[in-house]
N, C-alpha and C positions, 0 to 999 in steps of 0.2 A: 634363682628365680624369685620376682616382688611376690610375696602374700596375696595383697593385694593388685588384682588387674580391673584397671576404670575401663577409657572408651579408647586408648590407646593401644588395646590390644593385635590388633590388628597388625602395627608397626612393629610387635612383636616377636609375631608369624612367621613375617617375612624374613627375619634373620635380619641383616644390615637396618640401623633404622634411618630412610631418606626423609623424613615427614619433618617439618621446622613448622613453628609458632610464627604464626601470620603476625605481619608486624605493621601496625600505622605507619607512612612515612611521618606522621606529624612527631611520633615518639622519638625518632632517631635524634641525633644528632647531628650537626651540619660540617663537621668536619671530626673524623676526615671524612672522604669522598665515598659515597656506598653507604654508609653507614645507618641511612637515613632509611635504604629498604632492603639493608642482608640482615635477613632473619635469624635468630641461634637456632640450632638443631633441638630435639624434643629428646632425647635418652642418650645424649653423650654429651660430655661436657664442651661447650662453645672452645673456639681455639683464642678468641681474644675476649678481652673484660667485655663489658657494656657499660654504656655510663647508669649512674645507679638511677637514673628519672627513667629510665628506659625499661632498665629490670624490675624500678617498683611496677612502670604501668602495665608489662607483661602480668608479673604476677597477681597483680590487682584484675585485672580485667578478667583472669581466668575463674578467679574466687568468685568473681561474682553471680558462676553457675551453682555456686553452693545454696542448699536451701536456706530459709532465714532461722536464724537459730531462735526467736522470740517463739516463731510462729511450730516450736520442734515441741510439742507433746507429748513424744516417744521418748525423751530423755529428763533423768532427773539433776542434772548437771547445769550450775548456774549460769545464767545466760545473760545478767545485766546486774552493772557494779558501780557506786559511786564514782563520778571523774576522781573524787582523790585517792580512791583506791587504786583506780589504774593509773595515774602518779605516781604514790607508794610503790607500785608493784616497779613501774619502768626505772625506778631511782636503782630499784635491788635486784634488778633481773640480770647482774654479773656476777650475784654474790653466790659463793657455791656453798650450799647449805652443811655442807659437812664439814666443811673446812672453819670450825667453831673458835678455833687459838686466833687465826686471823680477823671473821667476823665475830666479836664477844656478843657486843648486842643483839644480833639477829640468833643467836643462839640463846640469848636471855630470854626472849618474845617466845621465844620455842617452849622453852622452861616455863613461863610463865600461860601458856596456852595451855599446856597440859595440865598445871597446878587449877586451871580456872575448868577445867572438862571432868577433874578430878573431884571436885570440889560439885560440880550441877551432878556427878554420876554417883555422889553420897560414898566416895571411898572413904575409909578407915581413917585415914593422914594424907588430906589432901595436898598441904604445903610438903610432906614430902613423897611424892604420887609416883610412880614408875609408869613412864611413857615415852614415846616417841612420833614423831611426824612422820609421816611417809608421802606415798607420790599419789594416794589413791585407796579407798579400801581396800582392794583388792591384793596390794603388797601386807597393809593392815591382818586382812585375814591370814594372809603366810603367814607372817609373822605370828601370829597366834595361836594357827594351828601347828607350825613348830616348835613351839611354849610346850604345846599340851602335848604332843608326841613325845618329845625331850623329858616332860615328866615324867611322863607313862614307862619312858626304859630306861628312869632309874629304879621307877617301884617295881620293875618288872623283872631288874636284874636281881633285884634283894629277894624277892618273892619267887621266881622258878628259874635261879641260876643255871645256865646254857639251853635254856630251852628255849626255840624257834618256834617263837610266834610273831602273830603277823596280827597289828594295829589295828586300829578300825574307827573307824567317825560317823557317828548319828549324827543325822540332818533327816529335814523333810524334804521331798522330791522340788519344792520350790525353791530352793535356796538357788544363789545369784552362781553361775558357773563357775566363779573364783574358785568359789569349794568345790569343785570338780576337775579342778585345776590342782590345787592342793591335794587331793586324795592322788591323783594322777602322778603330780611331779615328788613326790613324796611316798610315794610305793605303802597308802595308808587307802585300806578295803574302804568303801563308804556303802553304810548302808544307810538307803533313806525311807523314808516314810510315807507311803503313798499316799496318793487325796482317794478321798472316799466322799460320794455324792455330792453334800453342799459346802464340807469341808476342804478348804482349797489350802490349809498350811498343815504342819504338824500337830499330831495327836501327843498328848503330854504321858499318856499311860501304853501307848503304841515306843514310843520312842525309849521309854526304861525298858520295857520286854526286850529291846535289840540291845541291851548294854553286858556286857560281859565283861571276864578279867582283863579284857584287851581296847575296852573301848577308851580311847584319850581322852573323849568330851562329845559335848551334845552340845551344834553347833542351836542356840534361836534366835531367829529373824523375829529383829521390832519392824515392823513395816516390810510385806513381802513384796517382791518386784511385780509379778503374776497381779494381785490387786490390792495392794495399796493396806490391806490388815495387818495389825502386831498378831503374834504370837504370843500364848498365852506363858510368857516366862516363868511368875510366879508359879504356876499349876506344871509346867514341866520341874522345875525346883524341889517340889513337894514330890512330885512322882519320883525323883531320883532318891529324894531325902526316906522315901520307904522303901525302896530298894536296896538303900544303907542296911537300914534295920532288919530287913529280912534277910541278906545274902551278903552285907559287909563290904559290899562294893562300894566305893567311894567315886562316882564319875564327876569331873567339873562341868562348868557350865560356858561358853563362848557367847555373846551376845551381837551377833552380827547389826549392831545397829547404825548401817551406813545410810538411813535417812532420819527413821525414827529419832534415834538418839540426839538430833537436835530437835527433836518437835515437842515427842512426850515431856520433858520434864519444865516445857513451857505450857504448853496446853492439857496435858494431862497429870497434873503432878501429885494426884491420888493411887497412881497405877504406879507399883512396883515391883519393878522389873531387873534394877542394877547392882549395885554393890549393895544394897540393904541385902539383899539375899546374897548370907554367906555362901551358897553354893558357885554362884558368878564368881569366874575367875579371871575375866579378862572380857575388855566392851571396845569393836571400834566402830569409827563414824568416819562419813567422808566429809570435809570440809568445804568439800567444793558441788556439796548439793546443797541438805536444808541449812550448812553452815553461811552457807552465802556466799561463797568464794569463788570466782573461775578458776577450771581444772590449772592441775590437780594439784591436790592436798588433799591427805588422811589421816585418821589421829587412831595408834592403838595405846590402849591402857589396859593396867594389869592390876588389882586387886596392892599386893605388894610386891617388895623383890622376891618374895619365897615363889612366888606364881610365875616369876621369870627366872628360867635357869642363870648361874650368873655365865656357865660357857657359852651360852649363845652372845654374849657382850665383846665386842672386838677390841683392842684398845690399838691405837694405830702412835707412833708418831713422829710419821712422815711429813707432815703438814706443819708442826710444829705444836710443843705441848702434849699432854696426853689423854685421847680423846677418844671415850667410847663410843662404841657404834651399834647397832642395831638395825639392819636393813640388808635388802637383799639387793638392790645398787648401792653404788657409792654417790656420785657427782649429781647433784641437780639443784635447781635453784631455789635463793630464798625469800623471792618474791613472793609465792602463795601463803607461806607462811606468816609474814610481814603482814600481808593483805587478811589473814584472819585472827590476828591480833589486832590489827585495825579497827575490823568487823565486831570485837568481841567489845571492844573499847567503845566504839560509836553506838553501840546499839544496848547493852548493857541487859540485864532480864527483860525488864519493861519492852524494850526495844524489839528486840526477839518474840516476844509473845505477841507483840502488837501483829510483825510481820509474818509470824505464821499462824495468828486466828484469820489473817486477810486470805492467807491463801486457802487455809479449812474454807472460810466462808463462802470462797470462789468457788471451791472443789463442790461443794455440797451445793450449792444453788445450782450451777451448770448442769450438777446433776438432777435433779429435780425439773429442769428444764428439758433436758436430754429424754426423761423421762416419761415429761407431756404430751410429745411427741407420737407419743403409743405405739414406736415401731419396735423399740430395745426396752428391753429387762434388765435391770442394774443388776450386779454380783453383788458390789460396796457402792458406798455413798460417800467417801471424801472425809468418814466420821472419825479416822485413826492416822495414816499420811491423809496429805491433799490430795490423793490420788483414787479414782476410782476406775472400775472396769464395767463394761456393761457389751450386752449379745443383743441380736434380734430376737424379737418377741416371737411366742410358740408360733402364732399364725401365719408369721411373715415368712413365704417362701419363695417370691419371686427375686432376692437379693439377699446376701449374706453380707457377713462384716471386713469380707476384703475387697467387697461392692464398693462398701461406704468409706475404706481406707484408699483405696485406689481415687475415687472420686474426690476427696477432697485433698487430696496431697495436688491435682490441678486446682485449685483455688488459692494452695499456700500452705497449705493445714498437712505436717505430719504427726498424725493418730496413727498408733502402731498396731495391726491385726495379728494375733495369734494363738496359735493350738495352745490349752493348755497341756500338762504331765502327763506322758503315761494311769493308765486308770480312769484319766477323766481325759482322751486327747476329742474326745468327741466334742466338745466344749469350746468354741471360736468366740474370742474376746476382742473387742474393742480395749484401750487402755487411755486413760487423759491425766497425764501429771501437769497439777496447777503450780507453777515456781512463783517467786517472787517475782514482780516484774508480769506475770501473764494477768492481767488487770480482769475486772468484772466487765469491760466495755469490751476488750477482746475476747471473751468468754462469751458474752452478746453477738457479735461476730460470727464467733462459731457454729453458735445455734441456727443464725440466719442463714448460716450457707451450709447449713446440714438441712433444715429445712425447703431451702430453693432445691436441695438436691434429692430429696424424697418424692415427690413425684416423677421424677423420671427413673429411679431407681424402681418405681411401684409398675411403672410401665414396662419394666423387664417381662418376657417369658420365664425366666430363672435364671438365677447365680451365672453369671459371666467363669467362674471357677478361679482356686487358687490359684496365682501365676509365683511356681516355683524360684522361678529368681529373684521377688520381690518380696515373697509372703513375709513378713518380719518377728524374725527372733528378737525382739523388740532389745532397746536400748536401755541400760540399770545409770 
């Protein structure tokens, strides 16, 4: 059974599926005979080809129910890319990224991507940096939290040989569910840190209390998905660094930095958060958010090889030559990669800092706009991501914030509504991630059709209510 069930579920149900994809005669073909209006079936493969004008306009014509990705607020996943990037990418989009003996270059760009992420994250020897690409943070974070696991039971075998103990990972309740995935698939306890009143990430002296002989690491988010704040890294750092000295515990540090970590060290680069602090043992980022890149691509790095076991390194050589590996797939392309070396090349610091003080600047006006309005109460302001979060105002009770999400996703606008964590679920957020690309005149937009939409929303008797199928676990 698909995971996923869209609007075809129904044809499902029924056991046999008789339901075929409506077909323009003008699509077909004029020979042979028929062809012009037999449709292919919807969940079993056709019995003959179709000519490929035929299957682009099917599959074209269905996509076009897709929302518009510019107009997707809910996601922090880049949505628009120089024409010569998407060139670059369609030139490499056969080239299979692991297969390095065959492609050298594109495994050079690779190398040289992480030497240049090594290098903005202030590591020790950047030219020789230990890292690797992946499909996404989220392999990123495995990766990392398998680092820190793998450490933990070798110092765990030297230190209480045959005893059965059981892992454990500090994080705060906001972390992106990758690490919950990771504790999960990896049979490693997570204890997290709950929110407490206006505090909506992890507490830095809350998070050393839960560290024990057994804790592998303390995972902290630069930029939380929930609203858009870093984590005060430095300050978690220091709290473990006296946890050293009172109890001799030694915990590392994971810097979940799959947005921040391109942002801060262009617009905030007084705030230190990364390899300056020897306690960070390992930083990833996704490339295909504030790196600029369409999905996916993710980059993890590790302090040096001592921070990466070297048994987790595979060396294969099936492909030809002998090629280590790192990753929890094998095959996938190296066109995203290509494409953020591209990106790293064309844009350069200057470059980078220009394009994301634009998107701060969007984030932060829209909200203050947003704000004028006098119906919502910011959380943030756009001051740390471009992202901020904001709720209805104390007095407003005739509409809530899945009022206001539901209403504008009919005008085009996906704003994602939802509960925050355990502790605080009382708490309904609106959320607006500003990307590159989401311009100051579509931010104007926004406001105008949030505003046309407040009076009728004001005219409610009360909250229409959450509709469970749609309420949104919003998009990282």
């Amino acid at each position: 059974m698909a995971l996923h069930q869209g609007g075809d579920k129904k044809a499902h149900e029924h056991g046999k599926d008789q339901g075929r994809l409506a077909l323009n005669p003008f699509y077909g073909e004029a020979d042979p005979v028929g062809s012009m209006t037999s449709a292919p079936p919807r969940h079993r493969l056709p019995d003959r080809p179709l000519a490929p004008s035929t299957a682009y306009q099917l599959v074209h014509d269905e996509l076009m129910l897709d929302g518009n990705s510019r107009l997707n607020l809910a996601t922090f996943v880049t949505t628009w890319m120089e024409p010569q990037a998407a060139v670059l990418m369609a030139e490499c989009r056969d080239k299979n990224m692991i297969d390095k003996d065959e492609y050298p270059r594109t495994a050079e760009l690779e190398r040289r991507c992480v030497a240049m992420l090594a290098d903005l994250w202030h590591a020790p020897d950047p030219a020789g940096a230990v890292g690797c690409s992946t499909t996404g943070s989220s392999e990123a974070c495995m990766l990392a939290g398998m680092a820190l696991k793998r450490r933990w039971a070798k110092r765990n075998a030297d230190r209480y040989p045959g005893r059965d103990a059981v892992p454990n990972l500090v994080m705060g309740v906001n972390v992106q569910v990758c690490w919950e995935k990771f504790c999960a698939f990896w049979e490693v306890e997570a204890r997290q840190v709950p929110m407490e009143g206006d505090r909506f990430h992890l507490d830095p002296q809350a998070a050393a209390e839960l560290c024990d002989e057994n804790t592998i690491g303390v995972v902290g988010i630069l930029g939380s998905t929930f609203d858009g704040s870093y984590e005060p890294i430095a300050e978690l750092c220091a709290a473990l660094d006296a946890l050293q000295e009172r109890t001799g515990l030694d915990v590392p540090v994971h810097v979940d930095g799959a947005s921040g970590a391109m942002v801060a060290p262009f617009l905030d680069e007084d705030l230190v958060w990364d390899f300056r602090l020897p306690r960070v043992a390992s930083i990833n980022t996704s490339g295909h958010k504030y790196g600029l890149v369409y999905p996916g691509v993710g980059w993890a790095l590790w302090r040096s090889a001592r921070e990466l076991p070297e048994e987790l390194v595979f060396r294969v050589n099936y492909l030809g030559g002998d090629m280590p590996t790192f990753a929890l797939n094998f095959s996938r392309p190296g066109a995203q990669v290509v494409a953020q070396y591209y990106t790293f090349l064309r844009l350069g610091r200057e470059g980078f800092r220009a394009v994301q003080q634009t998107t701060r600047d969007v984030a932060r006006t829209l909200a203050g706009h947003i704000e004028a309005l006098g119906d919502f109460r910011l959380l943030t302001r756009g001051n740390e991501l471009p992202v901020f979060a904001f709720t209805t105002a104390p007095e407003v009770k005739r509409f809530d914030v899945f009022d206001v999400s539901r209403r504008l996703r009919e005008r085009g606008w996906l704003v994602p509504a939802y509960t925050f964590p355990p502790q605080r679920e009382d708490l309904s957020v609106l959320r607006v991630v500003c990307r590159n690309g989401f311009s100051s005149d579509l931010a104007g937009m926004l406001v105008e059709d949030l505003g046309r939409l407040l009076p009728e929303l004001r005219r409610q008797s009360s909250p229409l209510g959450r509709d469970e199928s749609e309420a949104t676990a919003f998009h990282h």
